[in-house]
C-alpha positions as CSV (number, residue, x, y, z in Angstrom):
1,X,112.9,104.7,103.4
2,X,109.9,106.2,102.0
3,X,106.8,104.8,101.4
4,X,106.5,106.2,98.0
5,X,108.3,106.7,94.8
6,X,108.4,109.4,93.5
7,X,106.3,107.5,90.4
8,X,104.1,106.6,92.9
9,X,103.1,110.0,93.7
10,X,102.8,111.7,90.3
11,X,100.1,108.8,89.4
12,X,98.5,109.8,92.9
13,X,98.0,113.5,91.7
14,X,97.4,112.8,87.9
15,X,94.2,110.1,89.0
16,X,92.8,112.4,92.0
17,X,91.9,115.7,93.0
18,X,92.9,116.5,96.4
19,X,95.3,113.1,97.0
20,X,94.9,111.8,100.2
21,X,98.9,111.3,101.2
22,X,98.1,111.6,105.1
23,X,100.9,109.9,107.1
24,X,102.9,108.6,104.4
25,X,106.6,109.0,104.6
26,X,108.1,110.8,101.4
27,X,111.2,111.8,103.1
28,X,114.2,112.6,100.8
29,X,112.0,112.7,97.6
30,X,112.3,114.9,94.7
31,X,108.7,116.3,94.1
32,X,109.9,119.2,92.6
33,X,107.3,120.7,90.5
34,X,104.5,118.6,91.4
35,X,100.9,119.9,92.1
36,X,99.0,118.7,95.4
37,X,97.1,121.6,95.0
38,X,94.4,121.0,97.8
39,X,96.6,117.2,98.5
40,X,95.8,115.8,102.1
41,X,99.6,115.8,103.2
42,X,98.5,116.0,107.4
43,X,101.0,113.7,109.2
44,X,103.2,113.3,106.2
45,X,107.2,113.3,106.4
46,X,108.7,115.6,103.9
47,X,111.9,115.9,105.6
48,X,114.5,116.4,102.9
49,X,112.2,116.8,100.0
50,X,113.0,118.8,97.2
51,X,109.6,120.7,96.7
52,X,111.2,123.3,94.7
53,X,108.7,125.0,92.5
54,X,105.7,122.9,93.9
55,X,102.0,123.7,93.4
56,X,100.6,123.0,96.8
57,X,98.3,125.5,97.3
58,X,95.2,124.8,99.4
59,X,97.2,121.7,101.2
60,X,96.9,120.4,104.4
61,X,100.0,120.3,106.3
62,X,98.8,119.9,109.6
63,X,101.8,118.8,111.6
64,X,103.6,117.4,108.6
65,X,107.2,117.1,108.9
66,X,109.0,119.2,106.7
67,X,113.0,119.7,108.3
68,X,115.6,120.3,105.7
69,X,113.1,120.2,102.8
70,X,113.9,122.5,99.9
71,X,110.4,124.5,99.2
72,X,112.3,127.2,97.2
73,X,109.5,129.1,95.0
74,X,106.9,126.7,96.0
75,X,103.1,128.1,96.5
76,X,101.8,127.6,99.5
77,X,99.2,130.0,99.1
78,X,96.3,129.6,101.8
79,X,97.9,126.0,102.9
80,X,97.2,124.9,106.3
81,X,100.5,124.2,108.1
82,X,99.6,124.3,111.3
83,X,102.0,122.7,114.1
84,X,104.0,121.8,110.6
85,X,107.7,121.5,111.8
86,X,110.3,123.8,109.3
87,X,113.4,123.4,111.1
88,X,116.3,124.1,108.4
89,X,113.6,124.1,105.4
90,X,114.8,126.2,102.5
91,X,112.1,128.8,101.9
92,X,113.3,130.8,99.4
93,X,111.0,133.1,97.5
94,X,107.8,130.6,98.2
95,X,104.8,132.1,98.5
96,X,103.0,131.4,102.0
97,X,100.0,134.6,101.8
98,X,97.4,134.1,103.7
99,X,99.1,130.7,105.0
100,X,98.3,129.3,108.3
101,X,101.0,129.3,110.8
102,X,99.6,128.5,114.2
103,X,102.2,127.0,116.1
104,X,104.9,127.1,113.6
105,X,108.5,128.7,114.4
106,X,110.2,130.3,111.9
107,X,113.4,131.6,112.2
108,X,114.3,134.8,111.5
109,X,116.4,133.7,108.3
110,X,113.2,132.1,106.9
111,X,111.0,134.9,107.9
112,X,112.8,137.0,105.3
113,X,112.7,134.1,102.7
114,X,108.8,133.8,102.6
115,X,107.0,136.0,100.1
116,X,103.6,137.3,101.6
117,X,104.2,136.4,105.2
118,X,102.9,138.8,107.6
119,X,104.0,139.6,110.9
């Protein structure tokens, strides 16, 4: 059960820069299209999450959980996600240049998904 609705978070974002969303569990949420541009997310379960077309870059991700989630034609651009788990996330077309990846596996499937992944 997560600890936020999806209500919840949109007034997060709209009344802060940067949201501070560390540890909270949003699992199976649709935050499609939502900006946490530069959000604290570190600790934060987003398994099952439909983040399609989500603004989230500058993020911290640090060890966030984010199996299964849907992040189709999101911008990750310059997000930490380091240690983040991806196992079975949908990365179609989102852009992850100049993203950090230390300790991150990504399978060759979602290697060919990511737009400005080097390596």
């Amino acid at each position: 059960m997560p600890d936020l609705s999806r209500k919840e978070v949109i007034q997060i974002l709209a009344t802060t820069q940067q949201a501070r969303l560390a540890g909270v569990d949003l699992s199976g949420l649709d935050l499609s299209g939502l900006n946490f541009s530069g959000a604290d997310l570190i600790r934060a379960n987003l398994s099952r999450a439909n983040l399609t077309n989500a603004y989230m870059r500058h993020a911290q991700l640090q060890d966030a959980i984010l199996e299964d989630a849907l992040l189709v034609n999101a911008n990750l651009k310059e997000a930490n996600m380091k240690g983040t788990k991806l196992k079975g996330a949908n990365l179609a077309g989102a852009n992850m240049t100049d993203t950090n990846f230390f300790g991150v596996e990504l399978d060759s499937m979602q290697r060919r998904q990511v737009k400005g992944l080097s390596g």
